[in-house]
C-alpha positions as CSV (number, residue, x, y, z in Angstrom):
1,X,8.1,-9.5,-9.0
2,X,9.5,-7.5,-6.2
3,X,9.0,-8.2,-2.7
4,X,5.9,-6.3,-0.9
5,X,7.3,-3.5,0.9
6,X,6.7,-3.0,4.8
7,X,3.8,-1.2,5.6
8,X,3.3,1.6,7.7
9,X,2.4,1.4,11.8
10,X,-1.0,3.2,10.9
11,X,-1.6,0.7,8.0
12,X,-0.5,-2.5,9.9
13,X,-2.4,-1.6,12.7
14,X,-5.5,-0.9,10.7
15,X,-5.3,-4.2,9.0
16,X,-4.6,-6.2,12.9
17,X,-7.5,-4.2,13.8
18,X,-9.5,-5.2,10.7
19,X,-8.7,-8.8,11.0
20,X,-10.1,-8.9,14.8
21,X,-13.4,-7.4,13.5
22,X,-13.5,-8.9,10.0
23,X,-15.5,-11.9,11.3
24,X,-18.2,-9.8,13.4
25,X,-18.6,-8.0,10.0
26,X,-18.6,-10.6,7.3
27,X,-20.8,-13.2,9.7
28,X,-23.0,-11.2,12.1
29,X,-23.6,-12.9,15.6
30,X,-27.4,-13.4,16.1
31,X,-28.9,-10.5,18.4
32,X,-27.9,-10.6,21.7
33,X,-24.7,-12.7,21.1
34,X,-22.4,-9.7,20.0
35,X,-21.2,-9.4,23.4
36,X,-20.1,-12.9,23.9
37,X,-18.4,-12.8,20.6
38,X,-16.2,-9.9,21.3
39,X,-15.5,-11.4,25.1
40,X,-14.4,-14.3,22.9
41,X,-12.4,-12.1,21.0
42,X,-10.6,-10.5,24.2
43,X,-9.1,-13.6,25.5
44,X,-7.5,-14.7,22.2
45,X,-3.4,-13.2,21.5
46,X,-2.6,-11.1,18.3
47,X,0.4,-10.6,17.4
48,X,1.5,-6.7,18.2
49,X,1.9,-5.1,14.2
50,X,5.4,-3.8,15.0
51,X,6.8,-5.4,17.5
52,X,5.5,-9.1,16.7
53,X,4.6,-9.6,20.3
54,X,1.7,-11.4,21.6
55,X,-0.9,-8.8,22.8
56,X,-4.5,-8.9,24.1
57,X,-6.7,-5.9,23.6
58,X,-9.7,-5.3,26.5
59,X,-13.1,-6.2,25.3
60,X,-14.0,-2.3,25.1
61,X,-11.2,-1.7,22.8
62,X,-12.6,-4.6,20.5
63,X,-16.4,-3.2,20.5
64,X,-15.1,0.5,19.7
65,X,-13.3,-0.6,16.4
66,X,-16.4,-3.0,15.3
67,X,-18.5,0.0,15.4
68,X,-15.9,2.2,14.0
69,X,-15.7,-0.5,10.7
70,X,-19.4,-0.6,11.0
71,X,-20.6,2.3,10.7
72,X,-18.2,3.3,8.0
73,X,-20.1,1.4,4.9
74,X,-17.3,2.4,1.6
75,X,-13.7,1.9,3.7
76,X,-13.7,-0.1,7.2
77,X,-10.2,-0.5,6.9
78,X,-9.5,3.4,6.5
79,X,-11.6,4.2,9.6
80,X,-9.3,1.6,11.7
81,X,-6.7,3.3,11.1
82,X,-4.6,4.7,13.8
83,X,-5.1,9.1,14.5
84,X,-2.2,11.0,13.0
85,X,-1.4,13.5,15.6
86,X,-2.6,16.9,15.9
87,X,1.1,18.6,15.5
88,X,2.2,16.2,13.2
89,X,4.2,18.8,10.6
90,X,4.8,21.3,13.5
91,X,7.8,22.0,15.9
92,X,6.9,23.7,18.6
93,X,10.1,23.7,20.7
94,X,11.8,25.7,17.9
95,X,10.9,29.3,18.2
96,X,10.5,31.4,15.2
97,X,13.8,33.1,15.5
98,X,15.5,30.2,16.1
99,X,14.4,28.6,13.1
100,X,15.2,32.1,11.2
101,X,19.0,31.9,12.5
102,X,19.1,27.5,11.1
103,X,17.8,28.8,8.0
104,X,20.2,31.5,7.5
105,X,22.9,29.8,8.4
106,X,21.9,26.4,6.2
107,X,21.5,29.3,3.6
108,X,25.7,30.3,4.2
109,X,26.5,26.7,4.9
110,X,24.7,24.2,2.9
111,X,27.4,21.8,3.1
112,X,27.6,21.4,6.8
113,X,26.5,18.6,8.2
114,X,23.3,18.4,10.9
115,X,25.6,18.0,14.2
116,X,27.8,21.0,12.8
117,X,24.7,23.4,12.7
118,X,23.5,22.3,16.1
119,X,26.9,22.8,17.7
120,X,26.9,26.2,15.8
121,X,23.3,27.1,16.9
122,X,24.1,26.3,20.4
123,X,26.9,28.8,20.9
124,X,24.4,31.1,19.6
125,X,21.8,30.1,22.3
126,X,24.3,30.9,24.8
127,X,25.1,34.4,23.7
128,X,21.6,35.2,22.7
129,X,18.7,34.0,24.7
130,X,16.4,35.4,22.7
131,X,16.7,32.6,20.6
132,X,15.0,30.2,23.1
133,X,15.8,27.3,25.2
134,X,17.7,24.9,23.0
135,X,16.2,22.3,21.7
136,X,17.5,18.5,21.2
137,X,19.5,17.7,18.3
138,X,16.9,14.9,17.3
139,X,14.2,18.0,17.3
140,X,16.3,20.0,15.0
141,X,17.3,16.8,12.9
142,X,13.5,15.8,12.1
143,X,12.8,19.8,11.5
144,X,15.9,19.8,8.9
145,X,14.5,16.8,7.1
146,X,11.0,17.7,7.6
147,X,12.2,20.8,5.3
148,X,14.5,19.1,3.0
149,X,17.9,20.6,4.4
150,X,19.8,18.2,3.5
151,X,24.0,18.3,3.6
152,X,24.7,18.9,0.2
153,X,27.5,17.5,-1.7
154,X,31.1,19.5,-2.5
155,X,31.4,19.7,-6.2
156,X,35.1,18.8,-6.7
157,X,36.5,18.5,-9.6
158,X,10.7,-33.0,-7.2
159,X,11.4,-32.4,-2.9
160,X,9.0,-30.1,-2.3
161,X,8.6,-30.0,1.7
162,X,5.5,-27.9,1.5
163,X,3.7,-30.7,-0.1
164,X,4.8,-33.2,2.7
165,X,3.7,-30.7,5.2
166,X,0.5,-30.3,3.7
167,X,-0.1,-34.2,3.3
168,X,0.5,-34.4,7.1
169,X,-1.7,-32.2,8.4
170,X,-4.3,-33.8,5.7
171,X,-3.4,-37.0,8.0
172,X,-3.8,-35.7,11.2
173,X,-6.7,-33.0,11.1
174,X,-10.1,-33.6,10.0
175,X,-11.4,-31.5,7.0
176,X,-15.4,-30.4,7.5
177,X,-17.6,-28.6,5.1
178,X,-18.6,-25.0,5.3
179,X,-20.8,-22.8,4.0
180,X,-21.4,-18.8,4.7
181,X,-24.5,-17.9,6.7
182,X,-24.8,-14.8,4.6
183,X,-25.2,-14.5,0.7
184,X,-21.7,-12.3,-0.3
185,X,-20.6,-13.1,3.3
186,X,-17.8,-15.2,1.7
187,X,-16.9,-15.4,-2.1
188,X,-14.8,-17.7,-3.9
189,X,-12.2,-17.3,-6.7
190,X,-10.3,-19.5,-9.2
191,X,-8.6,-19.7,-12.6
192,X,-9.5,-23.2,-15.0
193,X,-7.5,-24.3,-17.2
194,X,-9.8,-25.2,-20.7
195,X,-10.1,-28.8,-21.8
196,X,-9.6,-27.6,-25.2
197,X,-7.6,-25.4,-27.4
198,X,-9.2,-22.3,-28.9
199,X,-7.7,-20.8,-32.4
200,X,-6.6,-17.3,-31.5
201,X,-6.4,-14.7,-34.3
202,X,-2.5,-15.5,-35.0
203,X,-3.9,-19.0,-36.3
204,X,-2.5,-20.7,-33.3
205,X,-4.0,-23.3,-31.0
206,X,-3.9,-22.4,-27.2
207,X,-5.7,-23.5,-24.3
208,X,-7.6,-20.6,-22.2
209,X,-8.3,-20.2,-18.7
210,X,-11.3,-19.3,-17.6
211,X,-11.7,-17.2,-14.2
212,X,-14.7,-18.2,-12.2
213,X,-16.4,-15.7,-9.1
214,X,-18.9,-17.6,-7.1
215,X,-20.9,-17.2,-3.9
216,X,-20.5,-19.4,-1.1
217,X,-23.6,-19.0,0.3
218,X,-25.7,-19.2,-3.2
219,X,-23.4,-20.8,-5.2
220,X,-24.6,-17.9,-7.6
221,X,-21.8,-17.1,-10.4
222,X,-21.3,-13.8,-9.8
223,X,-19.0,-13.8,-12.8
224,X,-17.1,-16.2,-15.3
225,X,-14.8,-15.1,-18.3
226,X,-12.1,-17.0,-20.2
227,X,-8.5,-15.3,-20.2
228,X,-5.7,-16.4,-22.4
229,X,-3.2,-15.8,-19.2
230,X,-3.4,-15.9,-15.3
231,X,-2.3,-12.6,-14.2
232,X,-3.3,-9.5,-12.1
233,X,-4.2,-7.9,-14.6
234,X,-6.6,-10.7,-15.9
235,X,-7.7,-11.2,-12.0
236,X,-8.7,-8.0,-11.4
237,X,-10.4,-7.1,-14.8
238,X,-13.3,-10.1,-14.1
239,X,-13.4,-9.5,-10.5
240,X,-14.1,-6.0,-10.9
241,X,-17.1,-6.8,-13.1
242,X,-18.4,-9.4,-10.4
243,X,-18.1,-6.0,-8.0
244,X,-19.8,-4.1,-10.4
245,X,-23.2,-6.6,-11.2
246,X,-23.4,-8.1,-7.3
247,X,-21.5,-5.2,-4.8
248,X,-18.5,-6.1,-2.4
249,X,-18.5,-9.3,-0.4
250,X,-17.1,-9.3,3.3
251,X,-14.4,-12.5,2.3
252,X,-12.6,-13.6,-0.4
253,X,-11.2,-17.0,-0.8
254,X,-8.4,-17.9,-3.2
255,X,-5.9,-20.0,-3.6
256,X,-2.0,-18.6,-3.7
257,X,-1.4,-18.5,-7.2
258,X,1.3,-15.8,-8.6
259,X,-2.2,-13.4,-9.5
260,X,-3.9,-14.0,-6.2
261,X,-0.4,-12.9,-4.4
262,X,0.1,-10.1,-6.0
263,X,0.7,-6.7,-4.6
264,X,-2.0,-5.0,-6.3
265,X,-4.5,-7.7,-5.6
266,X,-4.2,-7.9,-1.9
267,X,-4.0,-4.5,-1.5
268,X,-7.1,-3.7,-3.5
269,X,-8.8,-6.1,-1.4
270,X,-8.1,-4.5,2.0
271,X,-8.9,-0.5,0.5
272,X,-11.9,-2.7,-0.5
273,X,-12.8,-3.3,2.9
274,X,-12.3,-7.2,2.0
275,X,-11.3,-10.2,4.0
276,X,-8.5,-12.3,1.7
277,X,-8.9,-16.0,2.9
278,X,-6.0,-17.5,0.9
279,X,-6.0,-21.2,1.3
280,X,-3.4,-23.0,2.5
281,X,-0.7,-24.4,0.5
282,X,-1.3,-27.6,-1.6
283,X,-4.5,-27.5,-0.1
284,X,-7.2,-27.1,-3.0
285,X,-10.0,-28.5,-1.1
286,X,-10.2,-26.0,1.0
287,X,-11.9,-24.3,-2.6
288,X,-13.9,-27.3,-2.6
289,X,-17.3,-25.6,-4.4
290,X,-15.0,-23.6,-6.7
291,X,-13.8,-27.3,-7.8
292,X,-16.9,-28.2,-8.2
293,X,-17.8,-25.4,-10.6
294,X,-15.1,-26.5,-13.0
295,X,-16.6,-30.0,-13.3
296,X,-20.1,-28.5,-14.0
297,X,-18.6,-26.4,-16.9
298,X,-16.8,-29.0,-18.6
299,X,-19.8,-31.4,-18.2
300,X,-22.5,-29.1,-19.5
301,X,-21.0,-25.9,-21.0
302,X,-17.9,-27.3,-23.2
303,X,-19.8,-30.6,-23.8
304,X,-22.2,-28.6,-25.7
305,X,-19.0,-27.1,-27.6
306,X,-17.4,-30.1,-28.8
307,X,-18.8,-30.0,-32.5
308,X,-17.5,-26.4,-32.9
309,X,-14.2,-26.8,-35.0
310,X,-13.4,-23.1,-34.9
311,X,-14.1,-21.8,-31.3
312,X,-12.5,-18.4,-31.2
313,X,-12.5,-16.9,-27.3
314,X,-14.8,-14.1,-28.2
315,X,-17.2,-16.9,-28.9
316,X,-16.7,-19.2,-26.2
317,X,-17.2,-15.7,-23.5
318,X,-20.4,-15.3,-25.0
319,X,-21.6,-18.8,-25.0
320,X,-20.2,-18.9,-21.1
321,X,-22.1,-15.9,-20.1
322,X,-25.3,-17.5,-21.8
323,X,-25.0,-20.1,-20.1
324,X,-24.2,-18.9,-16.7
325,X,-27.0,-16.4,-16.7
326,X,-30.3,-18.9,-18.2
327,X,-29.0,-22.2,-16.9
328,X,-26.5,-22.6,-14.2
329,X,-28.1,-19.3,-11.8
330,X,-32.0,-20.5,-12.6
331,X,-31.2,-24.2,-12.3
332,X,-32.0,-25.7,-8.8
333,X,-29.0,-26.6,-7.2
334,X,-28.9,-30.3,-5.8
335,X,-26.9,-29.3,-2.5
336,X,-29.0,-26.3,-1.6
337,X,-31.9,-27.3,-3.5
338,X,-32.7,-23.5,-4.4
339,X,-31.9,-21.8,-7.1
340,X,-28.6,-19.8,-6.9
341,X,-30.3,-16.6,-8.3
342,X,-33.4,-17.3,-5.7
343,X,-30.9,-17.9,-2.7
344,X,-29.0,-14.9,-3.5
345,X,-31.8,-12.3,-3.0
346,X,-34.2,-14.0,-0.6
347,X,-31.8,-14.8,1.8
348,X,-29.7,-12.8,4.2
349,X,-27.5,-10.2,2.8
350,X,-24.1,-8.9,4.0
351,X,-22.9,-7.3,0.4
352,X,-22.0,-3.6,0.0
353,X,-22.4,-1.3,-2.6
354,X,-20.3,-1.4,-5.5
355,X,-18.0,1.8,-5.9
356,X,-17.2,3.0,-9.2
357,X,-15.4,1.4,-11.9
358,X,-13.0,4.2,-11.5
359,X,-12.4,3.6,-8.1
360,X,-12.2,0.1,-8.0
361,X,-9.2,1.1,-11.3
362,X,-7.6,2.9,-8.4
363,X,-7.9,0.8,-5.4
364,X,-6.4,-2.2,-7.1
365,X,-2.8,-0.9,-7.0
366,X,0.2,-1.2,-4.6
367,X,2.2,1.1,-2.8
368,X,5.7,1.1,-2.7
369,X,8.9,3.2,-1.8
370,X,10.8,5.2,-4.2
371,X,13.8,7.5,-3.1
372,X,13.6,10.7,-5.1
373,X,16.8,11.2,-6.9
374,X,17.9,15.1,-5.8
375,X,19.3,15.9,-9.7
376,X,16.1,16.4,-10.7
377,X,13.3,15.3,-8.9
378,X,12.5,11.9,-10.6
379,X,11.7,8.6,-9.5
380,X,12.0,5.1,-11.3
381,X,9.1,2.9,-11.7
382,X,9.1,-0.3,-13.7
383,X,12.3,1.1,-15.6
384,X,10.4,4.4,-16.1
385,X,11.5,7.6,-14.9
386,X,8.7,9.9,-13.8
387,X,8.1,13.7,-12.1
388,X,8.0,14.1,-8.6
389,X,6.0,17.8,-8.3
390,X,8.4,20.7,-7.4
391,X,6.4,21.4,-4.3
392,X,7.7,17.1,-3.1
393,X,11.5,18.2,-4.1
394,X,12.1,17.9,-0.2
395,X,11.4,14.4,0.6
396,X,13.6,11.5,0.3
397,X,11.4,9.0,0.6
398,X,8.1,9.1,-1.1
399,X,5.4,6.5,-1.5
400,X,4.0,5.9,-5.3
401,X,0.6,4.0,-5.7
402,X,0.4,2.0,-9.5
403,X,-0.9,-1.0,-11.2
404,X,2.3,-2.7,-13.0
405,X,0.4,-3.0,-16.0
406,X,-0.9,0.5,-16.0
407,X,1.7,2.9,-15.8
408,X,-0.9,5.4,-17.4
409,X,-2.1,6.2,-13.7
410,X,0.5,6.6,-10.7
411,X,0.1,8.8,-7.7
412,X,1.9,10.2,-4.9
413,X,0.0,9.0,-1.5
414,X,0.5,9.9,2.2
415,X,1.0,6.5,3.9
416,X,-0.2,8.1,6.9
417,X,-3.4,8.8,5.7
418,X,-4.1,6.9,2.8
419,X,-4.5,10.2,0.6
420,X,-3.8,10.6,-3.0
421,X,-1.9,13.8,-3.1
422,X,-0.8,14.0,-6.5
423,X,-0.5,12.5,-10.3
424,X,2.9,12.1,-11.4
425,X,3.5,11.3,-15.4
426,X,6.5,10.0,-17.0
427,X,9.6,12.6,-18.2
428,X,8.9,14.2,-21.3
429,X,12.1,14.2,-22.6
430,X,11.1,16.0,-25.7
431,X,9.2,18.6,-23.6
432,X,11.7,19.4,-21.7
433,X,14.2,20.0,-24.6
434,X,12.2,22.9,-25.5
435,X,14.7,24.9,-23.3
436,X,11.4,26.1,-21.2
437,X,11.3,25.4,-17.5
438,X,9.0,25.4,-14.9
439,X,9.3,27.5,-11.7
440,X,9.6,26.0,-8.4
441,X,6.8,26.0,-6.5
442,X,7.8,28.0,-3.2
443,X,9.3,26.3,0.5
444,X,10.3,26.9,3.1
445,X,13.6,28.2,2.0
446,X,12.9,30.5,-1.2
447,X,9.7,32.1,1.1
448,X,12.7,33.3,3.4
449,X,15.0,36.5,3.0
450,X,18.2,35.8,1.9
451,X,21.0,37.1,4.2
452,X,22.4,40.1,3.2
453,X,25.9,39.6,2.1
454,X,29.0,37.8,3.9
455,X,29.1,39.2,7.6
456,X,32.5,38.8,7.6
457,X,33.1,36.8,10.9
458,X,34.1,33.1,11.6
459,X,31.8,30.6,12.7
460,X,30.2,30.7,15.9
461,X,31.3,27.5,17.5
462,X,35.0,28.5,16.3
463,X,34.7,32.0,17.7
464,X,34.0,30.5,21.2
465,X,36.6,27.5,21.4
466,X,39.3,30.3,20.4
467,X,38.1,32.7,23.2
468,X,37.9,29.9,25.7
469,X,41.1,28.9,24.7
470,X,42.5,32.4,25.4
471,X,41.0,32.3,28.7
472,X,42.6,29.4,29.9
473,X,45.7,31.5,29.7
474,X,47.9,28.4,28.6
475,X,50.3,30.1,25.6
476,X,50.0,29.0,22.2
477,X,50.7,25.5,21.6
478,X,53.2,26.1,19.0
479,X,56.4,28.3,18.6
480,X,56.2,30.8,15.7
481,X,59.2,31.4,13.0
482,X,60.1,34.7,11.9
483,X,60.9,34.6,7.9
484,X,62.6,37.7,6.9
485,X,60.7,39.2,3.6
486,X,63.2,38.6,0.4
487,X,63.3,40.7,-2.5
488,X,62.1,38.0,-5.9
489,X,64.2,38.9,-8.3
């Protein structure tokens, strides 16, 4: 698995934001105590998102983004994102005929490099002031790549000291029972491995694991299904059906299993709007009712399976979902002494609507960086090779959104914003053999004229040192030799 890539300023600082105003959301103070809370909040140090500083933000600043994330119901996280900026894309120190003259000369001289056309662009300045004030070289570097003019190339030719950490602080800190105030204010999550094998359709004898979904505050199963692996796939194929039956939750607790740290999981959770409480390492108590689940299941549920020979896994997820939905969510529960199915709907409620099983298909994927390979406009994902859009050909760097075990949907985002701006596919190899081929959509380059012809003259920059050379009035620094012309025989 490769290593999470950095996120953007605007996503880091929606997720600091979101993590100050997570807690108001997920367990609302009692009326009149919102204002204490977020004084609390003010005198406590963040770490800055890109500097890694400590930072304090004024009790204002705190109340305006747990309104912002309140009053957006489907993304909190997207509305805590930072502004882009209103002349993001635009260049308003270049004039229009000053960006004519870069283009036509990139257009003569595609091979120069960026401090070559700014040198050559400011001799032109200087004998045309119609061209406007110079701007910086850094302006006209960000406009060049902005635009894709790029130089081109000349064609030539058993010590595990997490454990012993986590037995310590065992030692030396006390550990206290919780439970959420709100039903869906806090959710837990697990995988279990089966006490038994199950014959699989090979004829083979393996042991399942069975992902359970349950409410902290109900201890309602919101969902359980038996798997016959542990990844993010699995993960997010029964959580996505919990979403579907009982909405979003405001937290999520795991543990830090390879699924649970997954790219595609986290981020789905934060899109989601979701806290992801991760407990710590070698620390399974923390998951303490979760635990407790698993004993209930292998007490009751498998118990009652121990005279079937043949259990085959499409069996045992029906006899599970039986008996999660007409005896473990209608029995009384002997720590809350409700029923979790009662406790759920009668109590307080801090769950969201459930978006679509489409979008939750889409939310649960990761963003990364892929550099666009100039040849022909591809990018390589997972060992597959797929089309950036003609009208994309001029960025480097582009950011691709995908599930690793769903290659069938990948899409070209704006980091920035969050947006989905396009589908890219695999190469078509076969397609493309058809000798057929697309036309470019239009840029900034083919929309302007091309320069009529060769003017004939030297460049701008060498024009000027030669005249300023010749006005210093120092002679040639070298000594010509005559060579009489000889007949070749």
């Amino acid at each position: 698995m490769t290593a999470d890539p950095k996120p953007s300023p605007h996503t880091a600082w929606a997720h600091l934001r979101f993590s100050i105003v997570g807690r108001l959301l997920s367990a609302p103070p009692a009326k009149g105590e919102l204002k204490a809370e977020i004084e609390a909040l003010s005198q406590k140090t963040w770490r800055h998102p890109t500097t890694g500083r400590p930072v304090r933000f004024a009790a204002k600043t705190i109340e305006r983004w747990y309104y912002k994330a309140l009053n957006e119901r489907q993304d909190p996280v997207g509305a805590l994102r930072r502004a882009v900026r209103k002349d993001t894309g635009r260049h308003p120190a270049l004039s229009a005929l000053f960006v004519q003259r870069l283009i036509e000369q990139y257009k003569r001289h595609p091979h120069w490099s960026a401090k070559l056309h700014v040198d050559n662009l400011r001799v032109q300045v200087e004998q045309d002031p119609s061209l406007g004030p110079m701007p910086g070289y850094s302006t006209v570097l960000r406009f060049m790549r902005a635009h894709g003019l790029r130089k081109k190339r000349r064609h030539r030719g058993t010590d595990r000291p997490g454990l012993a950490r986590a037995m310590h602080r065992l030692a030396q800190c006390e550990v206290r029972s919780f439970e959420a105030e709100y039903a869906s204010g806090l959710w837990h999550l697990d995988f279990h491995d089966c006490s038994r094998p199950v014959l699989t359709p090979k004829g083979q004898w393996v042991k399942p694991v069975l992902l359970g979904v349950l409410d902290d505050h109900s201890r309602l199963t919101c969902h359980a299904q038996w798997y016959w692996s542990q990844t993010a796939e699995d993960l997010v194929h029964g959580l996505s059906q919990a979403f579907c039956q009982w909405g979003l939750p405001r937290a999520l607790m795991t543990d830090n299993g390879s699924a649970m740290q997954a790219a595609e999981f986290i981020q789905g959770l934060s899109r989601l709007g979701i806290v992801h409480d991760p407990t710590l390492p070698y620390s399974p108590y923390q998951n303490g009712k979760q635990e407790a689940f698993w004993g209930t299941v292998e007490g009751r549920l498998m118990a009652m399976l121990e005279d079937v020979e043949e259990l085959a896994l499409p069996l045992l997820n029906e006899a599970t979902c039986a008996w999660v939905q007409m005896e473990y969510n209608r029995t009384k529960h002997t720590e809350t002494n409700e029923k979790p199915l009662d406790r759920f709907f009668n109590g307080p409620q801090a769950s969201r609507s459930s978006p679509s099983s489409e979008e939750l298909r889409l939310a649960f994927r990761q963003d990364t960086h892929r550099t666009q390979r100039r040849t022909d406009g591809t990018v390589s994902i997972e060992g597959v090779r797929f089309e950036i859009p003609s009208r994309f050909r001029h960025l480097r760097r582009v950011t691709v959104r995908y599930a690793r075990w769903n290659l069938r949907c990948v899409h070209l985002i704006d980091e920035r914003t969050d947006t989905l701006l396009a589908p890219i596919y695999p190469v078509d190899k076969a397609r493309n053999a058809d000798s057929k081929r697309r036309v470019l959509e239009p840029d900034l380059l083919s929309s302007a004229p091309d320069p009529q012809g060769s003017n004939g003259e030297m460049a701008p920059l060498l024009h000027k040192l030669m005249t300023d050379y010749a006005a210093t009035g120092v002679p040639p620094a070298y000594l010509p030799k005559d060579v009489q012309d000889k007949e070749h025989p």
